[in-house]
N, C-alpha and C positions, 0 to 999 in steps of 0.2 A: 860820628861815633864809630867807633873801631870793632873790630871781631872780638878780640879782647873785653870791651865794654862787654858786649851782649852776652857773652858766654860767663863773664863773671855775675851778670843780671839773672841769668838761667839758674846756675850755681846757687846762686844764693838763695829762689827762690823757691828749688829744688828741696833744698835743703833744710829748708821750713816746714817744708809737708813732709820730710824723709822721718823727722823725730816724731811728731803723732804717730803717724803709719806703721811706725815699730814697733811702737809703744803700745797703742790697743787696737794694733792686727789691723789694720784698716784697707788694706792693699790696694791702695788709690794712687799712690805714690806714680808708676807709668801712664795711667791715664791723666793724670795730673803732670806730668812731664810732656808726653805728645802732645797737650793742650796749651801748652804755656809755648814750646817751641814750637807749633804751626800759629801761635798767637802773634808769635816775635817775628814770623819770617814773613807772614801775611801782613806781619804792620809793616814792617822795612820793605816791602815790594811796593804797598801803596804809599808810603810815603817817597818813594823816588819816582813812583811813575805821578804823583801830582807837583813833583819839582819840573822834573826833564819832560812835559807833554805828551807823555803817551795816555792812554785812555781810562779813566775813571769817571766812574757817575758824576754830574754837574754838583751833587750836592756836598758829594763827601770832597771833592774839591774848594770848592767855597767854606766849605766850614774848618779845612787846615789853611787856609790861604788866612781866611779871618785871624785866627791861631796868631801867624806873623804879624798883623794890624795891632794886636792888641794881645800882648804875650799873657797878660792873668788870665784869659779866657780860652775856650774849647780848646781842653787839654791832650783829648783825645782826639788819635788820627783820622779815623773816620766812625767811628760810631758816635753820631752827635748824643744817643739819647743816655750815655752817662754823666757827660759836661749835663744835659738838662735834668737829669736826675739829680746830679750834685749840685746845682745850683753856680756851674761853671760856664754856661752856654751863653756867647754873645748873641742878645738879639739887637739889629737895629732899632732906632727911634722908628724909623716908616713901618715896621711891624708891629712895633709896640702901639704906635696911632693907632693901624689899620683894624688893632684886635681891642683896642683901648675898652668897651664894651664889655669885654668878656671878663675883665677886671671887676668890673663897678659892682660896688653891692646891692 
């Protein structure tokens, strides 16, 4: 994905919070801008340091590695607990066993 992508992604989503913000005074519009671009520059750092081996936690590695195994699941780069909040998160069968218990009614 190219600079071009990310900055029209920025853009856009900029642009969503620009109309409320005007409209009933909300002046969130920059802190909603800093937070979106340290959001996008902090995903794009970790997503190339878990391609090229340079050092991220074991976990948020595994759970975009899994990402590639099985592309409908853990959408997200590495905060696994919105994939688990949305109901996106792969879990293994050996976890789903291990925890089978905590299912049962």
């Amino acid at each position: 994905m190219t600079f071009g992508f990310w900055t029209a992604i920025f853009i856009t989503n900029v642009l969503l919070f620009a109309v409320p913000d005007q409209l009933f005074h909300l002046r969130i519009l920059a802190g909603v801008a800093a937070a979106f671009l340290t959001y996008i520059v902090v995903g794009i750092e970790i997503h190339l340091r878990t391609h090229d081996g340079r050092w991220v936690p074991d976990a948020w590695r595994a759970h975009h590695l899994a990402h590639h195994a099985r592309p409908q699941k853990n959408f997200n780069i590495f905060l696994s607990i919105f994939d688990w909040l949305l109901g996106s998160k792969y879990m293994s069968f050996r976890f789903m066993a291990s925890n089978s218990n905590n299912f049962e009614a």
